[in-house]
N, C-alpha and C positions, 0 to 999 in steps of 0.2 A: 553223531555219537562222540562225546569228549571220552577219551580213554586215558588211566592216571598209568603213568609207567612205572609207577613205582607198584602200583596192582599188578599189575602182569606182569611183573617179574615174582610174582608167587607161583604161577604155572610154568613160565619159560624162561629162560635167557639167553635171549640173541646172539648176545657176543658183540655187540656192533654196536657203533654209539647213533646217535637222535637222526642224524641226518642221511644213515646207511638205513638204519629204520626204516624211513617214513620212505623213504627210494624201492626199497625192495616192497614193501607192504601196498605202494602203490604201483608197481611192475607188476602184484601177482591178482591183483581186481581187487582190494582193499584199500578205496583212492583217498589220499590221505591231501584235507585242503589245507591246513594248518598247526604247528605245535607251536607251547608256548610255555616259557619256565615260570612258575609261581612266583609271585612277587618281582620279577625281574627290574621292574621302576625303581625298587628299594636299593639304595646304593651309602655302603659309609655306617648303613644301622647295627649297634652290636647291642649285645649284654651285657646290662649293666647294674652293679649295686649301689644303695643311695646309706653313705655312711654319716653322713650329718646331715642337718635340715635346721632351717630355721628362719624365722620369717624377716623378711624381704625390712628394710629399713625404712622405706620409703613407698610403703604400700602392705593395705590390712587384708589384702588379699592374696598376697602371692608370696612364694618361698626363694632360698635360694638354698639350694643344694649340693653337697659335695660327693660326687659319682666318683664309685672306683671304677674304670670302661678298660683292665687291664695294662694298662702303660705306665709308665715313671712315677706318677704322681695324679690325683682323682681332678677330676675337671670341674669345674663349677658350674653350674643350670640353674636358670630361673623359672619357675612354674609358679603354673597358678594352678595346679590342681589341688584338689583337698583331699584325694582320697591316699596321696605318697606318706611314707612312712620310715623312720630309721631300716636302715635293712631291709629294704623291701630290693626285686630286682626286676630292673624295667626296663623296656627299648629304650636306648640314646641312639637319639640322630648327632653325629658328631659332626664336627667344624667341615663344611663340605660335603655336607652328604643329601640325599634326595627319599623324600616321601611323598604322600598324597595331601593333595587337598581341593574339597572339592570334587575327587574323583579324577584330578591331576597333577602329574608331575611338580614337585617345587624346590629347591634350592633354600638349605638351610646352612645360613652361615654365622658366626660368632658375631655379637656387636653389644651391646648396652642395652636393659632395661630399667629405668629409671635409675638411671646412673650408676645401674652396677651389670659385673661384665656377667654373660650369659654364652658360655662357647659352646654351647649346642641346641638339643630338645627332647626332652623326654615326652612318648610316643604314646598314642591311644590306642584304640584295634582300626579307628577310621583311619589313621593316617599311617599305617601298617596296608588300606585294603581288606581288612577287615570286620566282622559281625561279630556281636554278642552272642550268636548261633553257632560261630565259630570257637568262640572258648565263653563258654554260659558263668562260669562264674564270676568274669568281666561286667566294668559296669560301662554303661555304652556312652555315656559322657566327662570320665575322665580317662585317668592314665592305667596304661593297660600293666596290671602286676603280673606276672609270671607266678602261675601254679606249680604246684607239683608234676604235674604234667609235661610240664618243658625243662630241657637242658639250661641250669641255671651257671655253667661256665659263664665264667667274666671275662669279657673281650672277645667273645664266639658272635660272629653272622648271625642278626637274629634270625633270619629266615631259615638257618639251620637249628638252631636252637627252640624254633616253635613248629618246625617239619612243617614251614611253607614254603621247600625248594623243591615240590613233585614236577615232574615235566608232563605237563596233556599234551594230547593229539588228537587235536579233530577229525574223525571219520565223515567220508559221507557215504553213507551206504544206501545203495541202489535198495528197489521197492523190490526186490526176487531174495533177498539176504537177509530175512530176517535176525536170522542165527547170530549176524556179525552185530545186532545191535544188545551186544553184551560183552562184558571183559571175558569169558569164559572162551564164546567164540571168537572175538581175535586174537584171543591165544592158541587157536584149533590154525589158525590160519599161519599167523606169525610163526606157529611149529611148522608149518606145509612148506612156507616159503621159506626158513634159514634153516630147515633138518635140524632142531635142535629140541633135547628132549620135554616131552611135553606133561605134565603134573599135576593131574587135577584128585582130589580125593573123595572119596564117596563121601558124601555127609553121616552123621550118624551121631543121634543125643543118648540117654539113658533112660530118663521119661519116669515119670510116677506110678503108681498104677491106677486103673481106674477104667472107666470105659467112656468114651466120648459120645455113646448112645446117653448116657444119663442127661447129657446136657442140650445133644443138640440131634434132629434130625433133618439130614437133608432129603430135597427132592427135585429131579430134573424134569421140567414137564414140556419142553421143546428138545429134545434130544440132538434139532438138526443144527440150532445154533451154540448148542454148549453140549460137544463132546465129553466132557469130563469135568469133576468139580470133585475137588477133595479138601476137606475140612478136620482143623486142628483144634483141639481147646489149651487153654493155657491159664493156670490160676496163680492167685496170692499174686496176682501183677505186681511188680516195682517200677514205676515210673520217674526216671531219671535221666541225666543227658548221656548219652552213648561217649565212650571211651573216645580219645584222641583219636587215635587212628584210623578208627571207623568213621569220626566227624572229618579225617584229613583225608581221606580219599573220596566219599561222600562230592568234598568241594571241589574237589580237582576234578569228580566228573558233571561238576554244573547242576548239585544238587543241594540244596540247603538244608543242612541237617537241623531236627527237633527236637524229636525226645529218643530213647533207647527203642521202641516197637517201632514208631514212624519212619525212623531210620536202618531199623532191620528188613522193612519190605523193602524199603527203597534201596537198599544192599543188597537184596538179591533181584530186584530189579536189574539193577546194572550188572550183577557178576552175571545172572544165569537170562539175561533178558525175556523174564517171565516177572510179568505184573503182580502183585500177588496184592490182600487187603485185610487187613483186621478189623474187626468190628467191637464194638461195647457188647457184651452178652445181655447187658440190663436193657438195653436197646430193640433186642430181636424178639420181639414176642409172642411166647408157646415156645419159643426155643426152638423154632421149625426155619429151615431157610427153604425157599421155593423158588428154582429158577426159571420163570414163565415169562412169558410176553406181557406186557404191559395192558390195561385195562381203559377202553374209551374213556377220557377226562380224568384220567389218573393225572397226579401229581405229587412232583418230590422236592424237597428244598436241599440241592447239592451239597457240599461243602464248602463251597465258596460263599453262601448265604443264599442264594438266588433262587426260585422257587421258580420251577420248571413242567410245563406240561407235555406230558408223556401222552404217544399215538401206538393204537394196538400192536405195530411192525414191529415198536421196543424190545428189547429183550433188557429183564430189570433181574435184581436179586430182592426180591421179601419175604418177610416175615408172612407169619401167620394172616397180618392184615395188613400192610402196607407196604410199599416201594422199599429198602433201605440204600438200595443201591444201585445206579446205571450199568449194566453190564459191561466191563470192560473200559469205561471211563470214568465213569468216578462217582464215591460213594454220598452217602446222604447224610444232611445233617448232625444227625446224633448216631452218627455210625463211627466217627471218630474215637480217637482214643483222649482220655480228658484225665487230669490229675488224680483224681479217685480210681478209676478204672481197677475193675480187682481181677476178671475176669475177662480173656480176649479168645474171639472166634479166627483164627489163621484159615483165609481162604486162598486156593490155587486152582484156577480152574482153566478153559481153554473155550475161547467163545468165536464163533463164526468173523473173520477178519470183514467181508462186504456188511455185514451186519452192524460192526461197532464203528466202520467209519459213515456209516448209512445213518448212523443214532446220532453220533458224533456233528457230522455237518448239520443235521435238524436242528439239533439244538445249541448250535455255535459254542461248543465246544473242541478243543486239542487238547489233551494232555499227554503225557507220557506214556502213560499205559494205551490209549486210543494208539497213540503211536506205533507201538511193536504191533498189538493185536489187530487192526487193520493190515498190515503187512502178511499174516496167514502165521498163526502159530503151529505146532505140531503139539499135540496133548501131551505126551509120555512124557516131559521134564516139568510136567506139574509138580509130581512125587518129588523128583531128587529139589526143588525149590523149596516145599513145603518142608522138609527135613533140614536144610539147610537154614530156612528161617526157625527151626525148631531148636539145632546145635547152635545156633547164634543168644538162642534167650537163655539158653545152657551157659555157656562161655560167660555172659555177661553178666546174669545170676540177675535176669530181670526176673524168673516165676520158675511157677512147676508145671510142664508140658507133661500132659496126658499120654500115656504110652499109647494110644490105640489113635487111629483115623477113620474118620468117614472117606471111602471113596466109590463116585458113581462114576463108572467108568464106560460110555459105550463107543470109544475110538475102533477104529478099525487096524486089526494087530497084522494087515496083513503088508510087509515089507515093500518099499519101491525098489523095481529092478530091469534097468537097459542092458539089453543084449551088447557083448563085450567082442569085438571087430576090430585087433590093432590093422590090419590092413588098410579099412576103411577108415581110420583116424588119421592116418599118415595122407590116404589120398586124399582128403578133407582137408585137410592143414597145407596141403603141399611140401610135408616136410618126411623124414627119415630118422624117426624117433624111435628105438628100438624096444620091442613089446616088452621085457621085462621092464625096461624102465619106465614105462606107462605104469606097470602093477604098482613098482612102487611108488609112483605121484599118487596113487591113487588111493594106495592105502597111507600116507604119511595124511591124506586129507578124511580118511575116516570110512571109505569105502571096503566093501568085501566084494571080493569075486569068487563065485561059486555057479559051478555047471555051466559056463562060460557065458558067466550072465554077470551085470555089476549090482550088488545091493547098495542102494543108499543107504544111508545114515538118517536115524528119522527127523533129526532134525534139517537133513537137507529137504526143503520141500519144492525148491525149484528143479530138481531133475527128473528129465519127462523122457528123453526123447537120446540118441546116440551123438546129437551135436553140443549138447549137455554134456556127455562126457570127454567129447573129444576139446571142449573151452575148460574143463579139469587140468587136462595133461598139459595144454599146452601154456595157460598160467602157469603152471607150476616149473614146466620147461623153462620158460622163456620166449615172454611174443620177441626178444631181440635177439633170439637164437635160431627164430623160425628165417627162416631164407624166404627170399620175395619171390614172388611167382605172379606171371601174367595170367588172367582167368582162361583155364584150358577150354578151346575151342573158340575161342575168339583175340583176334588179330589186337597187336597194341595200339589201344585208342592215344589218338596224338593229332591235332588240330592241325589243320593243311593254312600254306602259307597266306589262302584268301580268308581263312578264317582269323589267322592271327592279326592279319593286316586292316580286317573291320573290326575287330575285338578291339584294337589301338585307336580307331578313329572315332566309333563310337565311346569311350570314355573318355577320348579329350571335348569330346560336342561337351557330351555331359558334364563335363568338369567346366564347360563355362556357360552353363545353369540353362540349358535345353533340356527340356523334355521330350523323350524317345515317344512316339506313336508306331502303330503299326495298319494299315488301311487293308480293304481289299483292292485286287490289281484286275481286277474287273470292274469299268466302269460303264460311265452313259456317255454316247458320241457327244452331245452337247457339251460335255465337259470341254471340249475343242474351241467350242465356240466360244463358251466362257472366258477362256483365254485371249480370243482373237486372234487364235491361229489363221495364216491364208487358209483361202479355200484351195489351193494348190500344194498346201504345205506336205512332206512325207509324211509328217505326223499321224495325218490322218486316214494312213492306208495301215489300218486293226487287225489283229487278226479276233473274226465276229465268231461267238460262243453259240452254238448248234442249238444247246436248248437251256437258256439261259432265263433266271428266277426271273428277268424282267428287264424292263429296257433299260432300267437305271443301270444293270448290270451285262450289259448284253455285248459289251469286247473288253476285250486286252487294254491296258494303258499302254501307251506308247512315248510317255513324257509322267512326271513325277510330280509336277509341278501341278495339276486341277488336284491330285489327290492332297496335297500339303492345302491349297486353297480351301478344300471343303471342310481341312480340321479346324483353319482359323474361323470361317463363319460361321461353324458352328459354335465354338467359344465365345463370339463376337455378339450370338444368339442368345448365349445363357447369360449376358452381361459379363463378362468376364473383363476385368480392366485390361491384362495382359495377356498374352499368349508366344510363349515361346516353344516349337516344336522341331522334331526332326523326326527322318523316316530313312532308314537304309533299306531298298529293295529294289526289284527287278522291275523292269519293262521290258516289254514283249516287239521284238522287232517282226515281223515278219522277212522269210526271205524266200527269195524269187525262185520257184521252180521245189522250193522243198514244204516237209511235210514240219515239222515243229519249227518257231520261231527262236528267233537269238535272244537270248534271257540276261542283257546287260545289269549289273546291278549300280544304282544309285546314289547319291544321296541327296537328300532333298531338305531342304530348310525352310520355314515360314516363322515369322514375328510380326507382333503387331502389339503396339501399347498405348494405351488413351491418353496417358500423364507425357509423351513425348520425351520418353526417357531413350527412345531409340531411334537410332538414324541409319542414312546410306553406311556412315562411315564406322559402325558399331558391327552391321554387316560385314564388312570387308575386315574389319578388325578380324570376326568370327574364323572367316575363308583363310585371312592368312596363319592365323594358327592352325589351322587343318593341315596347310599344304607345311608349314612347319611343322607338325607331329606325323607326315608319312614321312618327312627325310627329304624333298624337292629343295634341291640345292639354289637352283636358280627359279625364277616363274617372274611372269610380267602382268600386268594391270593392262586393259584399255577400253575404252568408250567401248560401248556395242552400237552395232551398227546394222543395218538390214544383211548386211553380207555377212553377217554371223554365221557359222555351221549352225548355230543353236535357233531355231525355228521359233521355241522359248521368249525370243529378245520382244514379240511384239505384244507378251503380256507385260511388260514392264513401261514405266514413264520415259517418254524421250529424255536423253541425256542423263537423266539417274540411272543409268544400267553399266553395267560392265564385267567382261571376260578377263578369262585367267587365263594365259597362255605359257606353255613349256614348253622350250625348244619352239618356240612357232607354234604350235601347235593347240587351241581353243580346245580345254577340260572342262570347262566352269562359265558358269554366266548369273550371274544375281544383280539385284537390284529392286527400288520399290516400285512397286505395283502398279498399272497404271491407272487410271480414274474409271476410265470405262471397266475396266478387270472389277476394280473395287465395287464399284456399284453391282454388276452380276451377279453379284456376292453378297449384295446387302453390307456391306461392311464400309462405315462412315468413319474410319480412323485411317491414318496413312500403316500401312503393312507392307512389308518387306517380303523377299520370297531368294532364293537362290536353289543352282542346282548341278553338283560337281556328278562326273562322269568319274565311279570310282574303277570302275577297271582300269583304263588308262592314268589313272592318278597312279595305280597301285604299279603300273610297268615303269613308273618315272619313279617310285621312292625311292631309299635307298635306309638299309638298319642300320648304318654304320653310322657310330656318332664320334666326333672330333672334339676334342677337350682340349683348350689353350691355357696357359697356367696364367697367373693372375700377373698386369701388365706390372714392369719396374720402373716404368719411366711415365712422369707426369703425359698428360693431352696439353694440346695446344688448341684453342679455339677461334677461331675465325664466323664474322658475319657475313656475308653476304645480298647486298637487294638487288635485284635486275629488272627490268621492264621487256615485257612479250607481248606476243600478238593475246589479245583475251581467250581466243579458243587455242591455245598450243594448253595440250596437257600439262601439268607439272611434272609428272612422272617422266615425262621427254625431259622435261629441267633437271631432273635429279639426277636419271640415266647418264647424262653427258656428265654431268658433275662426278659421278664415280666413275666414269671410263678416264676422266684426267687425271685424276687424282691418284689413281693406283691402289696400292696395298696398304696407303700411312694412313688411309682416308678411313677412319675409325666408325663416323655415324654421323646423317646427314636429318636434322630434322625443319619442316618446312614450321614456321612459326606466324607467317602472316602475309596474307592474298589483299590488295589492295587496288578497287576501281574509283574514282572523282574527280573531282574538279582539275587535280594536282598531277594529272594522267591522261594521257593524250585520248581521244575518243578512240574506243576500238582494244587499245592495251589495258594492259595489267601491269601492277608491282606485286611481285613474288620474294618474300624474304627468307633465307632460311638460316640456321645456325652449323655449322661445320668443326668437327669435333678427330682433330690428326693428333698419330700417336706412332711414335715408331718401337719397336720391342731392340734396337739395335742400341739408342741411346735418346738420350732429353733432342726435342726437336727447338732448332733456334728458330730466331726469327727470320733469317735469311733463307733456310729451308721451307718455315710456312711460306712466305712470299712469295719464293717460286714455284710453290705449287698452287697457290692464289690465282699466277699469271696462267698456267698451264689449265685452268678453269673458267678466267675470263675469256680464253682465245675459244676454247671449245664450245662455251655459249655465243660466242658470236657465229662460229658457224650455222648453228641453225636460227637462228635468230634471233637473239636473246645476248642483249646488250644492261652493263652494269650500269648504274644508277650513280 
């Protein structure tokens, strides 16, 4: 719902400018997504009169004219329009200023048109953002004159001057608020929320005499979907463009105005958010309107042109013999109003809200009217709409309105009212809001309290129930005045330190592109074997499930690692090229002498990818970000070996395996798969697997994080090659290199492993790069070099001599 602020300052005035507005209106449930000022692109355009003209020297089509635009002396323009005239007064874009083109922003600046100077431009309605709809007596492909209509001051803003400076505000109104999809009721609200007086007045015309039986009869023949229908007649029609102001609000609520009737529904459309339609009376004929359901293989041709077939569920408005009109979304061809028109049928009526968006989606249709009227109208402001569009043809002096009305009315008059309980509102809210001041939120929003009961207001139709009235008070209080309250009767929900500490680890897996699974922790004994567990191993002392769906399911896992294997072979099964997964969950230990086992929890990893995009050491890459996103200050690498605590080591490839140790202490063991594993499995691609022990991960973390400010002093870099035995680790090589080295020893990265002909049988050359930095000051070369030596001596203790 776009709302013109400059309408609703007919009912209310805030007091508050645009941006206290749209803050309070959407504090009190009226959620405001945008406002925006009319013409706001416009920058530099004023009012201007054109006192000489005359044509261009050097061209049979264009002029150059001399604008008076208010200042020292008149400016000279070059146009090519033909419709400018001595004294006429027209937009000027002057030297630096911005209009449309296109439908965007552009920059007009002074310069030369065929060799003569042009310091500005005189303006169209396009390049203003504007329609011929907008001012009718414009001609839509020249220059836009200024009617009587507009403030013809010289040197005035034109957007002041043709009253395109309105502010909208876009509503978005929930599907329970019908009311608010009108200027009327955000002004009921905008008065609820700033207490400020609210003004609306009864409509009221004078009317001809006559009786409106002569022209027309209605009849309701579905009573369930159209509560009420009340119909006006209106003669000696005038058919012309509606007043400025009605066209200038009209657009500011995103309506495009037509002619003087067209624009009167759709005026009370938006004031009183009640649909209403006029019909051609030469159109209706027998001069009978009938509002029935539609007839097997009926059809209508809309007003859009489109010719449409209607199912019996319809609810239509026709004549004596045919459709003229969609109930509630839109009328039929020759149901329009046309430039002859002499005679107009004014309908208001109230039609079942499931009904007309039931109509509406059949026949892919939305319009405006579907719009309110699927949201659930309330009948009784048919009348004050229908009068209102009656004082409007009055005012305008389009015709003469029939003093009398048809109305069929079988609403039901009987009042909504929730029992009135400030006690209960307070312990509902959690708050201490004192009952008189409830009464009055309650009436400033349109409410009576009688016999300690609440009456609505008929146009509220969403209140049902006492928590309805207690989201009244407290809108209107303030939700940031209400104090925060824990839900009574239960304890503060707040995540314990094992929860936060997997909640961190699983979104760093995830963050480097694993996908979480979840298995059952019930398996089949063979899953042991799978592995190539010993037959001695602890692993396989289960605890065995009594009466279990089957053998596949028939113990406890006791290792994490067959379950992560069963997800990859199944992916491996559906062709899948890759598979990267993870599993955080418990294994079931059994313990000696007792009745439930020890419920460690896990984490478990498997990969596997056909393109060989993945390796051992993409793995470990994975593992060391883990144990750096729990805070593991220190941790070590090494070969696994049968003497692992991890039983685990003998599903993996000899010497592709390796554990993570902290403090001494074996958390972790991953590596790829071994051949016989794979095969078990059916899976003919190399696949990876690992599997950290997160509890004990989680006793070594630490949440504290250290932040070192950015270094002042250049790095110094050093290479280093050394030759070892072939099997010494490098992580043995690096180790010693940062025990020498100390604190200056910035980052050691290994760059190149080297076996051949140029190398003794049995060794290796090991390269790496060596990157010192000290935060005291610039390091010389006399400082790296002694600390070069203090690195050769220490590789030589373990054996590992430079090159």
């Amino acid at each position: 719902m776009d709302l013109s602020m400059r309408w609703l300052a007919d009912y209310v005035d805030c007091g508050c400018d645009i941006k206290e507005f749209v803050a309070g209106m959407t504090m009190s449930g009226s959620k405001v997504e945008c406002y925006e000022e009319e013409g706001c692109y416009l920058s530099n355009v004023v009012v201007g009169q054109v006192i000489e003209i005359e044509r261009h020297p050097d061209s049979d089509h264009m002029y150059t004219c001399q604008v008076d635009i208010g200042e020292d002396k008149p400016v000279q323009i070059v146009t090519g329009a033909q419709n400018v005239n001595k004294g006429d007064y027209v937009p000027v874009a002057k030297h630096k200023s911005t209009v449309l083109h296109e439908g965007k922003p552009v920059k007009i600046t002074k310069g030369k048109l065929r060799g003569v100077a042009s310091n500005g431009m005189l303006c169209s309605l396009g390049e203003l953002g504007l329609t011929v709809h907008d001012f009718p007596y414009a001609i839509e492909d020249g220059i836009f004159i200024l009617g009587d209509d507009c403030d013809k001051t010289v040197g005035m803003d034109i957007r002041e001057a043709i009253g395109f400076n309105d502010t909208k505000v876009e509503f978005e109104i929930t599907s329970n608020r019908p009311d608010c999809m009108s200027v009327i009721g955000l002004a009921r609200e905008a008065h609820a929320t700033f207490n400020v007086p609210f003004n609306v007045k009864e409509p009221v015309f004078k009317g001809v005499d006559g009786s409106v039986g002569d022209y027309l009869k209605v009849k309701i023949h579905n009573t369930d979907l159209c509560k009420r229908y009340i119909g006006a007649i209106v003669r000696n029609v005038k058919i012309e463009p509606s007043p400025r102001w009605m066209r200038e609000r009209l657009r500011a609520c995103g309506v495009r105005p037509i002619n003087n009737f067209v624009d009167i529904t759709n005026y009370v459309m938006l004031e009183y958010g009640r649909p209403m339609h006029a019909f051609d009376l030469r159109y209706v004929e027998g001069g009978k309107i009938n509002v029935r359901n539609a007839r097997a293989g009926e059809k209508i041709t809309t007003l859009d042109g489109i010719e449409r077939e209607l199912s019996e569920e319809m609810l239509v408005i026709a004549d004596a013999v045919k459709p003229v009109a969609v109930a509630g979304v839109m009328g039929g061809e020759y149901s329009g109003i046309m430039d002859d028109t002499n005679t107009v049928v004014f309908e208001s009526a109230c039609f079942d809200g499931a009904s007309v968006r039931t109509t509406a989606k059949k026949l892919g249709m939305r319009t405006d009217a579907s719009s309110r009227y699927e949201k659930g109208l309330d009948p009784h402001e048919c009348y004050e709409a229908l009068m209102r569009a009656c004082q409007l043809v009055e005012e305008l002096g389009a015709g003469e309105v029939i003093r009398t009305v048809i109305d069929e009315n079988y609403q039901d008059e009987t009042p909504r009212s929730v029992e009135f309980d400030a006690d209960w509102i307070n312990s509902f809210l959690g708050s201490d809001i004192p009952e008189e001041d409830m009464k009055e939120y309650l009436s400033r929003l349109g409410f009576r309290l009688e016999n300690g009961r609440v009456i609505s207001p008929w146009y509220r139709i969403d209140i049902e129930c006492k928590a309805d009235i207690a989201e009244e008070v407290v809108r209107i209080y303030g939700y940031n005045n209400t104090p925060s309250t824990i839900i009574r009767g239960v304890a503060q929900a707040m995540r314990t330190p094992k929860q936060n500490f997997e909640r961190n680890i699983k979104n760093a897996v995830l963050a480097m592109g694993l996908n979480e699974v979840t298995t059952f922790s019930f398996i089949s004994p063979k899953y042991f074997d799978k592995i190539k567990l010993p037959a001695d191993s602890k692993l396989r002392n289960a605890v065995t499930i009594t009466n279990p769906l089957g053998e596949d399911t028939s113990v406890m896992r006791t290792t994490i690692i067959p379950s992560v294997c069963e997800v990859l072979a199944r992916n491996y099964s559906y062709r899948n090229p890759e598979c990267h997964i993870f599993e955080i969950g418990n294994e079931y230990i059994p313990v000696e002498g007792g009745v439930l086992p020890e419920e460690p929890f896990r984490l478990g990893i498997g990969v596997y990818d056909t393109a060989d995009d993945f390796d051992f050491y993409s793995l470990k890459g994975i593992v060391e970000k883990i144990m750096e996103k729990a805070g593991v200050k220190e941790f070590e690498f090494e070969r696994a070996s049968e003497d692992s605590v991890f039983d685990e080591y003998y599903a993996f490839h000899p010497g592709r395996a390796a554990v993570v140790k902290v403090g001494g202490e074996e958390i972790a063991v991953f590596g790829e798969l071994h051949p016989d594993v794979l095969e078990n499995y059916g899976i003919a691609a190399r696949a990876y697997a690992g599997k950290i022990n997160m509890n004990e991960l989680m006793e070594r973390s630490s949440s504290e994080k250290l932040y070192r400010p950015l270094p002042k002093f250049p790095a110094t870099t050093r290479d280093i090659s050394v030759v070892c035995e072939a099997q010494l680790p490098v992580a043995e090589i690096e180790k010693a290199i940062r025990g020498a080295a100390g604190q200056i020893l910035e980052k050691v990265s290994l760059f190149d492993v080297y076996t051949g002909e140029q190398i003794e049988s049995g060794k290796k050359s090991v390269s790496y790069s060596l990157s010192m930095r000290s935060h005291e000051g610039t390091l010389n070369d006399e400082q790296a070099d002694k600390t070069m030596d203090k690195i050769v001596k220490a590789l030589e203790k373990i054996g590992v001599y430079r090159r």
